[in-house]
C-alpha positions in Angstrom: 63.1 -7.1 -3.8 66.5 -8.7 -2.8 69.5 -9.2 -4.6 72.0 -11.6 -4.9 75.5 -10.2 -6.3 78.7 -12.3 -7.0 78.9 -16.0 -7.8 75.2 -16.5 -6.4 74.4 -18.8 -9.2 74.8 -22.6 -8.2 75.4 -22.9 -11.6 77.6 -20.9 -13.1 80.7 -23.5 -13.0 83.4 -20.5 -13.6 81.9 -17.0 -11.3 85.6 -16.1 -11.5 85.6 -15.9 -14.9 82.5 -13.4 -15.1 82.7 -9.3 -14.5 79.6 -8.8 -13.0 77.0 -11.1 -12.2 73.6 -10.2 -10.5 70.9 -12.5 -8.8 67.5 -10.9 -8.0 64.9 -12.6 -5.9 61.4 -11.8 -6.7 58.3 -10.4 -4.1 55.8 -12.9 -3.1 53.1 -12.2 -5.3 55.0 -13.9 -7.9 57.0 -16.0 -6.3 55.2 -18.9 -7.8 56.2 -17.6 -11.1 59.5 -16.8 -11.0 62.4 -18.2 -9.7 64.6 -15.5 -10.2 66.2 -13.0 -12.3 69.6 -13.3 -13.4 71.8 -10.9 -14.9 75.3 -10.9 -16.1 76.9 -8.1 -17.3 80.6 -7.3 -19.3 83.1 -4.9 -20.8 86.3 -6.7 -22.0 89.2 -4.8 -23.9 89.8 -5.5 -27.1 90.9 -9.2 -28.2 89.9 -10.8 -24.6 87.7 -13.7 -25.2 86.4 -15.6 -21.3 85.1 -18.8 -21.4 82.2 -19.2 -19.5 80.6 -22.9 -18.5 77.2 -23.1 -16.5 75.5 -26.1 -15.6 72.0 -24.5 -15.6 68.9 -24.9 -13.3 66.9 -27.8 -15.0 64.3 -24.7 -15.9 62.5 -22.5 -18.9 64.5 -19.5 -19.1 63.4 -16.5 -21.0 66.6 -14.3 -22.2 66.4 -10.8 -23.3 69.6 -9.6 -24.5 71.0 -7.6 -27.3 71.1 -9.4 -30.7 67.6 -11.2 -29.8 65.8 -12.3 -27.1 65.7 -16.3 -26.4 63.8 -19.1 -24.5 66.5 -21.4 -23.1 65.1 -24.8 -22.0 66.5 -27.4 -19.4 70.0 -28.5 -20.7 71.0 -31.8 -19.8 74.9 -30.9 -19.8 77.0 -27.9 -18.7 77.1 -25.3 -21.6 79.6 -23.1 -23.2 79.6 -19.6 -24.2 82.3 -17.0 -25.0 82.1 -13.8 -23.7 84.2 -11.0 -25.5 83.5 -7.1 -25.7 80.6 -5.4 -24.3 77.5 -7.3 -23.3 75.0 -7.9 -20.9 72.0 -10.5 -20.7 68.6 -10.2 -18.7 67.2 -13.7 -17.8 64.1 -15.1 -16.2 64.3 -18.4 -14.4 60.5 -19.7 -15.2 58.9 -21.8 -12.5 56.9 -24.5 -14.2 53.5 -22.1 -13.1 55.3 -18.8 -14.6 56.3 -21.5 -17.8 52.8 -22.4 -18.0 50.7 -19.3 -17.5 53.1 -18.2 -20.6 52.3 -20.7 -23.0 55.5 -22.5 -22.9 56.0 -26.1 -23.2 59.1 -26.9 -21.2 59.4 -30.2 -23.3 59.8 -28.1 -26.5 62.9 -26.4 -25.3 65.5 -29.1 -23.6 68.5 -28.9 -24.6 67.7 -25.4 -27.2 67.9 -22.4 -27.5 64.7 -20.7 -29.9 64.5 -17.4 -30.6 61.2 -15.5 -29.4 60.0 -14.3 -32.9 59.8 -18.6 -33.2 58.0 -19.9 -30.0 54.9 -21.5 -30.0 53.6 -23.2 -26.8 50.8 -24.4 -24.9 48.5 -22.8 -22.4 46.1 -20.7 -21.2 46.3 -18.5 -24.3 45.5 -21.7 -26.5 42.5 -22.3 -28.2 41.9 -25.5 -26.8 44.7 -25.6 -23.7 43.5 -24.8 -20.2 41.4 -22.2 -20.7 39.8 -23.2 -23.5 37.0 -25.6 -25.2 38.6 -28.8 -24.7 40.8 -28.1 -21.9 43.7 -30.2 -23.7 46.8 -28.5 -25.1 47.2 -26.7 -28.4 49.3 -24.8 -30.3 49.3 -21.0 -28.4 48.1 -17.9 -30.8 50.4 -15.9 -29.0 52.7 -17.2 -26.4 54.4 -14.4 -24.4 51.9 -12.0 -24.3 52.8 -8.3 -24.8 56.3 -9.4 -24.6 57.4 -7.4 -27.3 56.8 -4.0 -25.2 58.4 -5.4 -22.1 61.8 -6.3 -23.9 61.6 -2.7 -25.1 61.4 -1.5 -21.6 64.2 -3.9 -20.4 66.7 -3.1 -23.5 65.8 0.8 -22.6 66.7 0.3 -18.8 69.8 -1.9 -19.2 70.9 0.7 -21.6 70.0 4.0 -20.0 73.6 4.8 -18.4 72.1 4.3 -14.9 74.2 2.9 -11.9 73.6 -0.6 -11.8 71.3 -1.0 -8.9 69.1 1.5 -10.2 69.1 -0.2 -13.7 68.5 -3.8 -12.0 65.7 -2.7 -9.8 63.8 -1.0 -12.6 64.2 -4.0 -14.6 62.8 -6.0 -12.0 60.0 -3.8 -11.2 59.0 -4.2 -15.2 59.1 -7.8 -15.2 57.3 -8.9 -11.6 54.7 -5.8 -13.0 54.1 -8.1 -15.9 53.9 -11.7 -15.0 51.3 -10.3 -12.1 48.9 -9.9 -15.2 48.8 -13.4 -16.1 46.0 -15.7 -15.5 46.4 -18.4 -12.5 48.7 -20.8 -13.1 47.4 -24.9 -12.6 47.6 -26.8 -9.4 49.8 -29.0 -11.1 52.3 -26.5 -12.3 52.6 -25.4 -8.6 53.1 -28.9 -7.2 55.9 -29.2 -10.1 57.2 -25.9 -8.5 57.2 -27.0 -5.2 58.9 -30.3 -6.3 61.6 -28.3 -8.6 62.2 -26.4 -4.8 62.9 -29.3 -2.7 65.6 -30.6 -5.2 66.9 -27.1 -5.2 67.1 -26.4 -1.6 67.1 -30.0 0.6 70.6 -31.8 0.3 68.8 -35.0 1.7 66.8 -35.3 -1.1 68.8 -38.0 -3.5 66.5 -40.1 -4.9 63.0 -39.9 -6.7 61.9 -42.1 -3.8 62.6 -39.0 -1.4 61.2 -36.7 -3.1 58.1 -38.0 -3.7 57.7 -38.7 -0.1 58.5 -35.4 0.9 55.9 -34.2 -1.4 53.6 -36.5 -0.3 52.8 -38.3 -4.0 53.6 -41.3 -5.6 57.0 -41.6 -7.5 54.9 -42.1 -10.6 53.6 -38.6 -10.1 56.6 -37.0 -10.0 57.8 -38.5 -12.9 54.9 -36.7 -14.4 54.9 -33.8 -12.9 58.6 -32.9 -14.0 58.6 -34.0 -17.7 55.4 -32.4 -18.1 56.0 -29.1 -16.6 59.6 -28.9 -16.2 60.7 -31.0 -19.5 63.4 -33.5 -17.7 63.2 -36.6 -15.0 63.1 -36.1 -11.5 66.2 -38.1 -11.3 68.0 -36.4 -13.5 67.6 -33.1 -11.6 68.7 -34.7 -8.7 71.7 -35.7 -10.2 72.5 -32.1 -11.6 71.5 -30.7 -8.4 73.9 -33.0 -6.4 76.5 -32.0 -9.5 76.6 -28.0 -8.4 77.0 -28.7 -5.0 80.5 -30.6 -5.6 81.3 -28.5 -8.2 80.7 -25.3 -5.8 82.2 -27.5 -2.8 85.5 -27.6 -5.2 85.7 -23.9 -5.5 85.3 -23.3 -2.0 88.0 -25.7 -1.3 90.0 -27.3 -4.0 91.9 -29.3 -1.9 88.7 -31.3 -0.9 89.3 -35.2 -1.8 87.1 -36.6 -4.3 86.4 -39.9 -1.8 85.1 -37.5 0.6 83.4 -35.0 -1.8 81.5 -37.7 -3.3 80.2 -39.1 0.2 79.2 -35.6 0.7 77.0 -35.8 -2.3 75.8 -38.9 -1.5 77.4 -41.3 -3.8 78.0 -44.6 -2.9 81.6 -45.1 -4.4 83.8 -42.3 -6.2 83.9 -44.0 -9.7 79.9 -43.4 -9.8 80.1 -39.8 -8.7 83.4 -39.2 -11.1 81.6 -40.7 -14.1 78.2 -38.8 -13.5 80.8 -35.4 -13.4 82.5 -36.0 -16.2 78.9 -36.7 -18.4 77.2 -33.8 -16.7 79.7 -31.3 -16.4 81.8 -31.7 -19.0 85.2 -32.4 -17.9 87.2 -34.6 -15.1 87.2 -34.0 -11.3 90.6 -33.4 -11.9 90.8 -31.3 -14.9 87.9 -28.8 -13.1 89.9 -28.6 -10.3 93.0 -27.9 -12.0 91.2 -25.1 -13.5 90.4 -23.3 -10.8 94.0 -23.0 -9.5 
């Protein structure tokens, strides 16, 4: 179990601005499932308020944190949230398979946020879905299952007073124990994964066109494959994708051109590439980079 501490997270657009922020990788045996599992963390005197933007993985997220846990779908813009007191979040970063196998519907939850005690999904829990009569999707009978005693588990060990390795590692140990429980998650939900992973990781992927050939499919099919099982378009992932990797290019080196950051992202001229940031992120090249000074 490895983890990841600092501004790990591609997209967390202002690390600086967060107290603690922890990445951990999961073991193989649920690799398939889960991406990773991020956790932020914060204690902030008294009339401090930090903006915090993050222009998220294009992924399901399940969220346990205090006040109510949450399944955060792909947001097709950078976010906003205010952190002020004392606070902490636990998140899951859902592969499509781990999405699936817990009868979540990515295409339910772009752009939203929907409490836990609301979700309904699809999948192998449905009457009906993958497992069932019919074998096409229903509405689940009980998406998440035997949630509710895991988030008691994690609120216990993010709360126990523990260092915070200790209270990270157990909380990780909880979560991979559960999602080895599930049921086997759908070739397709995999080849979504694998196709989520080569936009993640391979810089020379910049167009649906190379992506499908890397996977070996048809550009039709990975049109499906994302909406389906990851709730947004291929393109538009590559886009975001190409989005962090300026953005953290600018943090490592604000002094970085925009000409030359944008040929490094592989746009063709900088009015495309400043255009796309703006929409995506939220602000201008050079109002971000002004921030970061």
């Amino acid at each position: 179990m490895t983890s990841v501490r600092g501004a790990s997270a591609a997209g967390v657009l202002r690390p600086d601005r967060l107290p603690s922020f922890v990445r951990l990788l999961p073991p193989p045996e649920v690799a398939t499932l889960l991406g990773h599992v991020w956790i932020p963390e914060w204690d902030l005197p008294d009339g401090v308020v930090l903006p915090q933007s993050v222009l998220a993985h294009p992924a399901t997220n399940l969220v346990v944190q205090p006040g109510g846990s949450v399944v955060a779908g792909a947001s097709r813009q950078a976010t906003a949230r205010q952190l002020a007191g004392q606070g902490w979040a636990v998140g899951l970063l859902l592969c499509p398979a781990g999405a699936e196998v817990l009868g979540l519907d990515p295409r339910r939850f772009v752009d939203a946020e929907v409490p836990v005690g609301e979700v309904r999904g699809t999948g192998p829990f449905a009457p009906g879905g993958p497992g069932g009569a019919s074998g096409a999707p229903a509405v689940a009978s009980r998406p998440l299952p035997g949630f509710t005693g895991l988030e008691a588990e994690v609120v216990r060990l993010m709360t126990s007073g523990e260092d915070a390795p200790a209270r990270h590692q157990g909380v990780l140990a909880v979560l991979v124990s559960w999602l080895a429980g599930m049921p086997a998650p759908s070739a397709a939900a995999v080849q979504a994964g694998a196709l989520a992973d080569l936009v993640e990781d391979d810089p020379s992927v910049r167009s649906v066109q190379d992506l499908a050939a890397r996977l070996g499919i048809s550009t039709r099919t990975a049109e499906r494959l994302a909406r389906r099982h990851i709730g947004t378009a291929p393109g538009a992932m590559i886009r975001r994708r190409r989005l962090q990797r300026a953005a953290a290019r600018l943090r490592e080196d604000a002094s970085v051109s925009f000409a030359a950051l944008a040929a490094e992202t592989g746009y063709a001229d900088q009015a495309h590439f400043s255009r796309d940031f703006r929409a995506v992120v939220g602000s201008t090249l050079t109002e971000y980079r002004a921030a970061l000074r």
